[in-house]
GUTOR-306749 format. One line per 5 residues: for each residue z, y, x of N, C-alpha, C. Coordinates in Angstrom, 1 decimal. Last residue first. Example, Ala and Ser with C-alpha at 12.3 -4.5 7.8 and 13.67 -1.06 7.14 Angstrom:
<atoms>
7.1:-2.2:12.8:7.1:-1.1:13.7:7.9:0.0:12.9  7.8:-5.7:13.2:7.8:-4.5:12.3:7.8:-3.3:13.2
</atoms>
This chain:
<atoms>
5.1:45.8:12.9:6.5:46.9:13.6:5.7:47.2:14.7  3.6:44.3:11.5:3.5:45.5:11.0:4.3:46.8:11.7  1.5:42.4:13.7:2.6:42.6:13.3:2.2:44.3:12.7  -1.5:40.3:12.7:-1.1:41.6:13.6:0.7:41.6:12.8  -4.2:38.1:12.7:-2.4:38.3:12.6:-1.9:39.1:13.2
-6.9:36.4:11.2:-6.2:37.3:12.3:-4.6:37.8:11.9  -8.7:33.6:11.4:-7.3:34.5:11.0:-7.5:35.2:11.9  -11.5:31.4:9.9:-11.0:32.6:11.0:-9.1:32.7:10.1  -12.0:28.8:8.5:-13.1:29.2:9.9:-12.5:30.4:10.4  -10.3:26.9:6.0:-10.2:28.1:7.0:-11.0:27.7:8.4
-11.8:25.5:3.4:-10.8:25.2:4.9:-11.4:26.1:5.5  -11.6:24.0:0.4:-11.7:25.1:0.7:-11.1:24.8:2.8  -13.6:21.3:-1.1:-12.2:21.6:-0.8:-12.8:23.5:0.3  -15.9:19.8:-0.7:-15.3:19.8:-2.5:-13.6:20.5:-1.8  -17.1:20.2:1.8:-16.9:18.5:1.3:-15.6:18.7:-0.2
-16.7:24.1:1.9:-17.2:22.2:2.2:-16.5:21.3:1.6  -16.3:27.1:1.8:-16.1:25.4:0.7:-16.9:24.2:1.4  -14.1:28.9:3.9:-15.4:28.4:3.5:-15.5:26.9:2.6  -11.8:31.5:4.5:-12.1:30.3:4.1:-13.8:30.0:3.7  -10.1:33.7:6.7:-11.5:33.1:6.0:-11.5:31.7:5.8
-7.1:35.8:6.2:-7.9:34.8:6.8:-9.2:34.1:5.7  -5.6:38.3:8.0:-6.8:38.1:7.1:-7.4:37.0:7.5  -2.2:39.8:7.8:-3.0:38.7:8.2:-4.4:38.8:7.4  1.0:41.1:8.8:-0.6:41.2:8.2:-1.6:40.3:8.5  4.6:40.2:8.7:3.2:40.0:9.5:1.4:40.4:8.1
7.2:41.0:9.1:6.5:41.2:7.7:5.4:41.1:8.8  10.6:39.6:9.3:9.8:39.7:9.8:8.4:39.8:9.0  14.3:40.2:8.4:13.1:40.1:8.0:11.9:40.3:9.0  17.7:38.6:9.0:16.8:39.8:9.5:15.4:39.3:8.8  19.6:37.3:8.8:19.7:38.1:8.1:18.6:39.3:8.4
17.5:34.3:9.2:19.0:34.6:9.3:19.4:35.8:8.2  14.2:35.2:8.4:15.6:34.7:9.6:16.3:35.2:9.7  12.1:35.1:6.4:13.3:35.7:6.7:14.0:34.8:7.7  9.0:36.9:6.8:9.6:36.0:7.0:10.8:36.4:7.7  5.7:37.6:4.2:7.2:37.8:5.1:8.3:37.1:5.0
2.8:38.4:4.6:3.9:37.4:4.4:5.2:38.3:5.2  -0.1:40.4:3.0:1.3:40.5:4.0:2.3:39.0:3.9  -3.5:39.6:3.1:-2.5:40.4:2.6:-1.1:40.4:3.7  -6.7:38.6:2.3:-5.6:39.6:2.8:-4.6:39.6:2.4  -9.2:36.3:2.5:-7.7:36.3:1.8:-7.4:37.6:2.6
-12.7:35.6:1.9:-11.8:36.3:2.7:-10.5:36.6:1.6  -15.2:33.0:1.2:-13.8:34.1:0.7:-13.4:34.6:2.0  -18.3:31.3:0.6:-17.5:32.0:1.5:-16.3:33.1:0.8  -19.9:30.9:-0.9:-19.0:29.7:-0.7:-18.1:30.4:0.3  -20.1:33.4:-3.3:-20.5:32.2:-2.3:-19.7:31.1:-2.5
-17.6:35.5:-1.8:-19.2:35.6:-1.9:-20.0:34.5:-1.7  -14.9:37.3:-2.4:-15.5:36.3:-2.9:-16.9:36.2:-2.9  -12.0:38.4:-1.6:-12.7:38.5:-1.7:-14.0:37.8:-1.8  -8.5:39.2:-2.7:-9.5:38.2:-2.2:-11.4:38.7:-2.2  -5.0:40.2:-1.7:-6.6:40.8:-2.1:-7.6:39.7:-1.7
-1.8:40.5:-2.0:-3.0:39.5:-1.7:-3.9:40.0:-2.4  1.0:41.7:-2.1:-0.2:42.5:-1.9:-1.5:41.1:-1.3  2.4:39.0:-0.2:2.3:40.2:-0.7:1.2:40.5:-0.7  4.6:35.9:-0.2:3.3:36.7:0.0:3.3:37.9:-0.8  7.7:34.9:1.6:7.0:35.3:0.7:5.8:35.7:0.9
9.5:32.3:2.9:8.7:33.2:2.9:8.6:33.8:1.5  13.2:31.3:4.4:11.8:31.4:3.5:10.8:32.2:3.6  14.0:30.4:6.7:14.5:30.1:5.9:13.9:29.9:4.7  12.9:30.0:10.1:12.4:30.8:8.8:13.2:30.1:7.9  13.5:28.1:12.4:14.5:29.6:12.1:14.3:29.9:10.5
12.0:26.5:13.4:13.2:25.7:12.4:13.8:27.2:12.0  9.3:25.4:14.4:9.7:26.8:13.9:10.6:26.4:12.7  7.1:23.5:16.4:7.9:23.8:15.3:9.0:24.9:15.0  3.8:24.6:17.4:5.5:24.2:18.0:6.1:24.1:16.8  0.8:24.6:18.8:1.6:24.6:17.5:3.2:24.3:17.7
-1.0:24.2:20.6:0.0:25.1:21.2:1.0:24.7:19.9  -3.3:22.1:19.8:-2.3:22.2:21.3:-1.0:22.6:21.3  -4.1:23.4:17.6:-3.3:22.5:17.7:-2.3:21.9:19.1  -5.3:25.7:19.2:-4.4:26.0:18.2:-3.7:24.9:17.9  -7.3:24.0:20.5:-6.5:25.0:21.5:-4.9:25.3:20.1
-8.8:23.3:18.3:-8.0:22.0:19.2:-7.1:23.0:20.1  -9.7:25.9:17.3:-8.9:24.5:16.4:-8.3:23.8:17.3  -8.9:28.3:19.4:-10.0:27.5:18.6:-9.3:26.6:17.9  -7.8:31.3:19.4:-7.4:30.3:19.8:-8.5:29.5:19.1  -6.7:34.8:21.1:-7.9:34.0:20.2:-7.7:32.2:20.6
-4.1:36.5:21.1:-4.8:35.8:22.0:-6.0:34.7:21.1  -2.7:38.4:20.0:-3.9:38.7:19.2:-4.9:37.9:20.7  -0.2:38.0:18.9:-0.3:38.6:20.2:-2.1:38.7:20.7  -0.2:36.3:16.8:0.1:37.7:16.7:-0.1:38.7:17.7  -3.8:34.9:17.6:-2.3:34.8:17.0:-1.7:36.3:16.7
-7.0:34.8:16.0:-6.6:35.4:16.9:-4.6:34.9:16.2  -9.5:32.0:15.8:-8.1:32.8:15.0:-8.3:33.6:16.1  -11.9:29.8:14.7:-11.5:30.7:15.7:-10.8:31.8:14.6  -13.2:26.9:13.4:-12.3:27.7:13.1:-12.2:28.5:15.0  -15.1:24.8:13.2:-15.3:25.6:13.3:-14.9:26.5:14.0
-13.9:22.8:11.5:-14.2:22.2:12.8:-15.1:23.9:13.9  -11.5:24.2:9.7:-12.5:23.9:9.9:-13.0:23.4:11.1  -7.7:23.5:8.7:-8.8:24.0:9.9:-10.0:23.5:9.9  -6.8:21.6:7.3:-7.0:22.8:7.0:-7.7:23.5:7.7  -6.5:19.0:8.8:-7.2:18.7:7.4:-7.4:20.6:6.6
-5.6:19.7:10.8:-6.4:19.2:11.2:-7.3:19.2:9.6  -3.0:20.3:10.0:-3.5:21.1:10.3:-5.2:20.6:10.6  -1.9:17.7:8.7:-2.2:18.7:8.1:-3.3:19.3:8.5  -1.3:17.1:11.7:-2.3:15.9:10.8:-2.9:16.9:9.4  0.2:18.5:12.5:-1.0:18.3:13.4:-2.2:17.9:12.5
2.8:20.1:11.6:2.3:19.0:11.3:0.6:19.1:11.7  4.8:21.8:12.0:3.9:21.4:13.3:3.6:20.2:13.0  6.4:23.1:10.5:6.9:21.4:10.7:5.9:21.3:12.6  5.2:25.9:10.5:6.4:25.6:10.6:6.9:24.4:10.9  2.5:25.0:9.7:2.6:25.5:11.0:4.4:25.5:11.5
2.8:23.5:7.0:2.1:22.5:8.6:2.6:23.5:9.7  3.7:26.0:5.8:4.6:24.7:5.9:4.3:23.7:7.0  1.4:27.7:5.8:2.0:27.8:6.5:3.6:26.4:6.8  -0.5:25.9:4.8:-0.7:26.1:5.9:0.6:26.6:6.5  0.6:25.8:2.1:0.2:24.7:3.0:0.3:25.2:4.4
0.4:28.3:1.6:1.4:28.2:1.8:1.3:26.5:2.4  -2.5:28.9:1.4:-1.7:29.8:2.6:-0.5:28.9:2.7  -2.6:27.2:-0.5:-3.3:26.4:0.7:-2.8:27.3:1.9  -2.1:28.6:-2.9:-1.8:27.4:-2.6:-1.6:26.4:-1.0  -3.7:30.8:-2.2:-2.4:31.3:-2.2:-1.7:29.7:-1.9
-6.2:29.2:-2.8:-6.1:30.0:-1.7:-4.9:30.3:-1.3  -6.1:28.8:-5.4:-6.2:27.5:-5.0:-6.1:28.4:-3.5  -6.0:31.3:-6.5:-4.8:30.5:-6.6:-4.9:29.3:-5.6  -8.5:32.4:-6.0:-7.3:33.1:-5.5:-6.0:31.9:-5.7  -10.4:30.8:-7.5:-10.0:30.6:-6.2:-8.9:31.5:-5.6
-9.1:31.7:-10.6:-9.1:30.4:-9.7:-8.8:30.4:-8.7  -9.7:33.9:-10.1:-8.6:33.9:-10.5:-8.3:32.6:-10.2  -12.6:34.0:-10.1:-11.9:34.7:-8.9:-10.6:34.1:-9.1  -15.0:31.6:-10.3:-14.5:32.0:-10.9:-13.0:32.6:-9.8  -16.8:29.7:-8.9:-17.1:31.2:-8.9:-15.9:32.0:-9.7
-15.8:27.0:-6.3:-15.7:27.7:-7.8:-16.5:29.2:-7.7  -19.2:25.1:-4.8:-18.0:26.2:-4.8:-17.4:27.2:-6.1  -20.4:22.2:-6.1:-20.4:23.9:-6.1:-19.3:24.5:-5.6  -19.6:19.2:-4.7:-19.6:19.8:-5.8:-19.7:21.6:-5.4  -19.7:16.9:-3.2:-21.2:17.6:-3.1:-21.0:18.9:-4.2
-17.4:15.6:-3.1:-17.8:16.6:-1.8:-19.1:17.4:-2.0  -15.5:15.6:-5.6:-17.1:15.7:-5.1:-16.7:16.5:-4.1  -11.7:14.8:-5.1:-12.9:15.8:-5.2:-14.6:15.2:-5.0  -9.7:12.9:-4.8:-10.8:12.6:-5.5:-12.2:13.9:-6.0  -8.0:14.0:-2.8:-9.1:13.0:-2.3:-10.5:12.7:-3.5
-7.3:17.3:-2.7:-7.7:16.0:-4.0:-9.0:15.6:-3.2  -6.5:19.2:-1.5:-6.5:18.3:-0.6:-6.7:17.3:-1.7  -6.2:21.6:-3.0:-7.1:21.8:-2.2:-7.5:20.6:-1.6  -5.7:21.7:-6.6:-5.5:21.0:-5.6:-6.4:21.0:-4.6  -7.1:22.5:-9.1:-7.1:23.8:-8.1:-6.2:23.1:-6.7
-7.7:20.8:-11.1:-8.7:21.5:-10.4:-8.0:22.2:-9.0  -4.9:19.9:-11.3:-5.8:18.8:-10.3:-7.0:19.7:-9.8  -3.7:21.6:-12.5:-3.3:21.5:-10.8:-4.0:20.9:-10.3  -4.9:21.9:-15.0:-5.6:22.8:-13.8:-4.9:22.4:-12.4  -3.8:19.7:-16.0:-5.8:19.1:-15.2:-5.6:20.6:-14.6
-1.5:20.0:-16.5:-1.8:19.3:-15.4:-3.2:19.2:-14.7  -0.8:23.8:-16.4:-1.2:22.3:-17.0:-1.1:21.6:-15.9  1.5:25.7:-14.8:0.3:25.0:-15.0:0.1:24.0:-15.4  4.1:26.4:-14.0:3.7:27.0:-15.5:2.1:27.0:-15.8  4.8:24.5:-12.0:5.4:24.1:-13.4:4.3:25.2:-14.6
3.2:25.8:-9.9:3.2:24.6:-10.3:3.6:24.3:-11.3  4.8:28.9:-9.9:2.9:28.7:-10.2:2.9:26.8:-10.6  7.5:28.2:-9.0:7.0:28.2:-10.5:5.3:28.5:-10.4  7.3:26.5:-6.9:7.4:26.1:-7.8:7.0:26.5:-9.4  6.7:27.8:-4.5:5.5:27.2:-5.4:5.9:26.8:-6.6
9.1:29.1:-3.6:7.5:30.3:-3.4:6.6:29.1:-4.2  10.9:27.7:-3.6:10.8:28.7:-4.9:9.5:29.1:-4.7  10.6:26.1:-1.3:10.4:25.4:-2.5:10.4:26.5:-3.5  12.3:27.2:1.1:10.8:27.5:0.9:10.4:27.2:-0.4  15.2:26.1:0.7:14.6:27.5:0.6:13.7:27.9:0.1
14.4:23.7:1.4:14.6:23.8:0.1:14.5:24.5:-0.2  11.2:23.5:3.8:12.7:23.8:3.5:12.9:23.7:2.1  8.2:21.4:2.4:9.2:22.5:3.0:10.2:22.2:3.0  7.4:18.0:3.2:7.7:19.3:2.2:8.3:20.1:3.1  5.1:15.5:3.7:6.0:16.8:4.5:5.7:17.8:3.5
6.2:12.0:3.2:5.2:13.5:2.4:6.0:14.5:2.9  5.8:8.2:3.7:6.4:9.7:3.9:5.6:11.0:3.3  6.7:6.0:1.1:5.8:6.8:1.9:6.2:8.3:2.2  8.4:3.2:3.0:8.6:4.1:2.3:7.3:5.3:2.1  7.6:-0.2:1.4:7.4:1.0:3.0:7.7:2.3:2.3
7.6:-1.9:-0.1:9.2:-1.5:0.4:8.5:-0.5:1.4  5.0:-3.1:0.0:5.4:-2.9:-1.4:6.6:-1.8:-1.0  5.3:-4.2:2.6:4.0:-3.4:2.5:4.3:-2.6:1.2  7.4:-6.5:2.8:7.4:-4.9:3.9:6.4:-3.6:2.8  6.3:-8.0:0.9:7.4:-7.1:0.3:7.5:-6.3:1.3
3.7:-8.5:2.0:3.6:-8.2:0.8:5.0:-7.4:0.6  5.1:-9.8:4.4:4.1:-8.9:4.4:3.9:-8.3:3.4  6.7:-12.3:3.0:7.4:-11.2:3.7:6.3:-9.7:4.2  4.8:-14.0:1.6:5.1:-12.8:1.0:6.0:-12.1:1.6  3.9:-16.0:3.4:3.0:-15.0:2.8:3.3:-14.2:2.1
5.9:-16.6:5.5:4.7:-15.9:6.1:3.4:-15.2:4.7  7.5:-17.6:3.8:7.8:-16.6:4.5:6.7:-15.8:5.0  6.0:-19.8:2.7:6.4:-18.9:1.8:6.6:-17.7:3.2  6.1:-20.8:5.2:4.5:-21.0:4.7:5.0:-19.7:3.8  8.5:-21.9:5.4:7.8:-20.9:6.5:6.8:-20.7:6.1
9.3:-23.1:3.0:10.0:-22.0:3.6:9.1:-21.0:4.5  7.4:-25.7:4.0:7.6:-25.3:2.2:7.8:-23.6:3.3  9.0:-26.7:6.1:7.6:-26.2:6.2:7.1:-25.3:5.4  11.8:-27.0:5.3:11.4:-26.1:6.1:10.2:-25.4:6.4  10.7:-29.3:3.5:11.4:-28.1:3.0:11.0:-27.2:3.5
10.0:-30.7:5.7:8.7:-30.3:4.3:9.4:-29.4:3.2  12.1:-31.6:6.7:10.7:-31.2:7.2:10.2:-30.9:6.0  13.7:-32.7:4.4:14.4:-32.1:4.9:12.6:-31.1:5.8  12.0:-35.1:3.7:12.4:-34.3:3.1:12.8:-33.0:3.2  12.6:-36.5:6.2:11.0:-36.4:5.9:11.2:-35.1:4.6
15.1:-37.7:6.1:14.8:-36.3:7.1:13.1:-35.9:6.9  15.5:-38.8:3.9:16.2:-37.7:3.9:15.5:-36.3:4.8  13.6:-40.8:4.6:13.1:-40.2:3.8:14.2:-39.2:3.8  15.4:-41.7:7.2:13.9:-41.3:7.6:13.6:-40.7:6.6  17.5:-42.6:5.8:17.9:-41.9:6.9:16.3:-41.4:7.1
16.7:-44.5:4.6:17.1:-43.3:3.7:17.3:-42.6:4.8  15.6:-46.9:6.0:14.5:-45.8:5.3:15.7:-44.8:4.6  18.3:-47.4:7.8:17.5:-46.5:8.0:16.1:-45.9:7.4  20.0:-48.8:5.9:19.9:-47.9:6.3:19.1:-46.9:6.8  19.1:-51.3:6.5:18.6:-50.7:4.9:19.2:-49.3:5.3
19.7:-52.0:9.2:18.2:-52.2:8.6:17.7:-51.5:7.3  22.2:-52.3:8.8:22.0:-51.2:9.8:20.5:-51.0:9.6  23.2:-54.5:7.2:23.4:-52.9:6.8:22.8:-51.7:7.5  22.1:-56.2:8.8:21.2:-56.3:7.4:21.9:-54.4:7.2  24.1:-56.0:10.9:22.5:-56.1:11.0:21.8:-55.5:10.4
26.4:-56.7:9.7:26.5:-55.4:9.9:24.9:-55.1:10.4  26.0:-59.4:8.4:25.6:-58.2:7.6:25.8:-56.9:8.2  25.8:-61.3:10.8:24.7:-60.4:10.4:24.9:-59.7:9.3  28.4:-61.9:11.4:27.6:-61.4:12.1:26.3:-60.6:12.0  29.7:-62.2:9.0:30.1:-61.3:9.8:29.5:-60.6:11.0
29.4:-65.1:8.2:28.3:-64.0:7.6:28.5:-62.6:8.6  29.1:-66.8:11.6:29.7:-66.7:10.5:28.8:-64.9:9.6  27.2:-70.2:11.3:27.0:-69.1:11.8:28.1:-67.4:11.1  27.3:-73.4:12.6:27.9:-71.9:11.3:27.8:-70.8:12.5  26.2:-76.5:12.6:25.8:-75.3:13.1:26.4:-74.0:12.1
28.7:-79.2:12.1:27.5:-78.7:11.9:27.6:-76.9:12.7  30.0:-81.5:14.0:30.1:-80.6:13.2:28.8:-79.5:13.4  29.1:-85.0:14.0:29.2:-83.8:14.5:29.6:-82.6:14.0  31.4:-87.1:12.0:29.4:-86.3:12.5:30.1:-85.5:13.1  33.4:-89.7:13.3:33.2:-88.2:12.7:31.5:-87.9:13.1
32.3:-92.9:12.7:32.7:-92.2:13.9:32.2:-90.2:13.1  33.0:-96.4:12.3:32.3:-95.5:11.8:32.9:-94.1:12.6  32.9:-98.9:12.7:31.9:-98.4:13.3:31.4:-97.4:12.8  35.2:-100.6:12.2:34.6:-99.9:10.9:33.1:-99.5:11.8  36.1:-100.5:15.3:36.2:-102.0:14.2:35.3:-101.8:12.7
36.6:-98.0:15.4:35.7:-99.0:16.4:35.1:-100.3:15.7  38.3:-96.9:14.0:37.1:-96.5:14.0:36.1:-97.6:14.6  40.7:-98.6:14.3:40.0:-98.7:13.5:38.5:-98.4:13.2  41.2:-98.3:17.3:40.5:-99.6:16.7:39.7:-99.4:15.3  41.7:-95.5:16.8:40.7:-95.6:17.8:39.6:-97.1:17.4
43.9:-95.5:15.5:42.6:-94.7:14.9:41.5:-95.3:15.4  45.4:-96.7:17.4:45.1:-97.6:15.8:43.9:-96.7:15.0  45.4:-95.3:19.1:44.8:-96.8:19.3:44.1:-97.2:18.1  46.8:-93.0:18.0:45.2:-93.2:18.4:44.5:-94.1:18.5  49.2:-94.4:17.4:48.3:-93.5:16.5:46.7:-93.2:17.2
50.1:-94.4:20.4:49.6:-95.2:19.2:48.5:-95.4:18.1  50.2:-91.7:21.1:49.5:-92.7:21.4:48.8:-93.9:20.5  50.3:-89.0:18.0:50.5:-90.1:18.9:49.8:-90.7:19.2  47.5:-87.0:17.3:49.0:-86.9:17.8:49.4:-87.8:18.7  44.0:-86.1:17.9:45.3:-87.3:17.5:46.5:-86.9:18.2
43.0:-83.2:16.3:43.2:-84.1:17.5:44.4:-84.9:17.3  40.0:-82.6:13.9:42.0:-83.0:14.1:41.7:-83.3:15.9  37.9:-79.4:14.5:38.1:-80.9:14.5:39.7:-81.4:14.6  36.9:-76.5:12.5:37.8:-77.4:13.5:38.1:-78.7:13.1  33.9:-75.2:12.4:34.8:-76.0:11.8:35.6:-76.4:12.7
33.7:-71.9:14.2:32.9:-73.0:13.9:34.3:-74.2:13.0  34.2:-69.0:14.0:33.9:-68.9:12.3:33.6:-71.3:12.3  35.5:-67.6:16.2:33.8:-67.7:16.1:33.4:-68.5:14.7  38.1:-67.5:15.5:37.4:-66.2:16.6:35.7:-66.6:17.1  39.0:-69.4:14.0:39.4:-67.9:14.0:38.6:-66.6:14.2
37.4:-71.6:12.9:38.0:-71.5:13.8:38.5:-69.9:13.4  38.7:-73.6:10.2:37.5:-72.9:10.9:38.4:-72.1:11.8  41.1:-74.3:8.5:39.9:-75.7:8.3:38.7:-75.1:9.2  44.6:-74.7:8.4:43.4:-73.4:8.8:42.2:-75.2:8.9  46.7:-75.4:7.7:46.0:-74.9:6.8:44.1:-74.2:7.7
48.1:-76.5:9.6:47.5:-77.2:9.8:46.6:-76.7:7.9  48.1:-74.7:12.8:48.5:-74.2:11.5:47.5:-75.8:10.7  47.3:-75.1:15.7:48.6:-76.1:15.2:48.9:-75.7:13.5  44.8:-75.3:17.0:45.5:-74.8:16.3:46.6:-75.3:15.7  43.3:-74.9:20.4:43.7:-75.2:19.6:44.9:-74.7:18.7
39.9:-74.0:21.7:41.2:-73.3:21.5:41.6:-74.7:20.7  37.3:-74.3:22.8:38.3:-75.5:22.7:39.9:-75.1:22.7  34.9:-73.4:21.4:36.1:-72.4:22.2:36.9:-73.3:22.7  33.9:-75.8:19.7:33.0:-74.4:20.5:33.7:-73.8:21.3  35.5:-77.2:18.5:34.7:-77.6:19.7:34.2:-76.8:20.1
38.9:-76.2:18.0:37.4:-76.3:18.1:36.7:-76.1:18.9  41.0:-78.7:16.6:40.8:-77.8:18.2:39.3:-77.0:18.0  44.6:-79.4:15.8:43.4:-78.7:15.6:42.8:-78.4:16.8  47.4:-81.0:14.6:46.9:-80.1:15.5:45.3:-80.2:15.4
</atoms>
């Protein structure tokens, strides 16, 4: 039998040489009386007496320590890693999500009905390219300081061009158009022959979803300068019925483009 001195459990397995449940060496304990005396003299008589048993510590104790110590620089460089990804990410996000909005915006451009689309098409297709550029009224890249054309056939086109501008802004009630067509000048009269200035005429502008299409008629130009006068007839279809208005309107050349300073607009019925 067995005992250890640290717990003072005892063991009766007589294989076991450490304790169980704290790792310290176990000491014999004497069986018989006798048997002890005679241990007892002997030791006494020899003068010699077990050491103490030494200090154990068992490994059990500190490797879960040592494992819990090297553990944690991978647990800090994981997550130091992990930070400076995310940061990586937001830095990228912030400098090319603006770039791909700005590249992906759609640009808008106010066209006519599909209807409307025959009254330009073919003057645009059975033109070169450099004469659409000359005779483009709204070419940002115009001289503003440049001469007014003299040539008639020209400005009659670049005029017929810009009636039908105009009238496509007046049909959408595009403001922003109208503003780039209208001289800072400009006095009209409407059909009802009430006189309107530029900012009064933008005021009132409404959109006008009925017309299907137009056409121009009988256009006569007249040419002095920098100054023109347009005449003639439009006519506009709704539904199954026709509407034919007379109109005379003035244009003047500033800053490399043509822009209307008068209309007038009477019905023909």
């Amino acid at each position: 039998m067995k005992r250890c001195p640290t717990c003072n459990k005892t063991f009766t397995d007589p294989n076991l040489s450490y304790c169980i449940d704290d790792g310290t060496p176990l000491a014999s304990i004497p069986e018989p009386e006798d048997e002890t005396t005679q241990v007892g003299s002997s030791s006494a008589s020899t003068g010699w007496a077990p050491p103490p048993p030494p200090s154990y510590q068992p490994p059990s104790y500190t490797a879960p320590a040592e494992r819990k110590r090297r553990t944690w620089p991978w647990l800090v460089a994981v997550i130091g890693v992990l930070v400076l990804a995310l940061v990586g990410l937001s830095i990228a996000a912030v400098l090319l999500i603006p770039r791909i909005v700005k590249r992906s915006s759609p640009v808008i451009v106010s066209k006519p009905n599909a209807n409307n689309q025959d009254n330009t098409a073919n003057e645009n297709n059975s033109s070169s390219g450099d004469k659409d550029t000359d005779e483009t009224n709204s070419n940002t890249n115009a001289n503003v300081n440049s001469p007014p054309p003299i040539d008639k056939e020209l400005v009659l086109r670049q005029l017929t061009n810009l009636e039908h501008e105009w009238t496509v802004a007046n049909l959408n009630a595009d403001k922003r158009k109208l503003r780039e067509i209208l001289a800072d000048d400009y006095v009209g009269t409407d059909a009802q022959g009430k006189m309107l200035g530029k900012n009064e005429y933008l005021a009132t502008v409404q959109r006008d979803a009925s017309v299907q299409k137009w056409e121009f008629e009988d256009l006569k130009l007249t040419l002095r300068g920098d100054r023109a006068t347009l005449a003639g007839k439009i006519h506009f279809h709704i539904d199954d019925n026709e509407v034919v208005y007379n109109f005379v309107d003035r244009f003047v050349w500033r800053e490399g483009r043509w822009q209307a300073t008068g209309s007038e607009v009477t019905t023909t019925q």
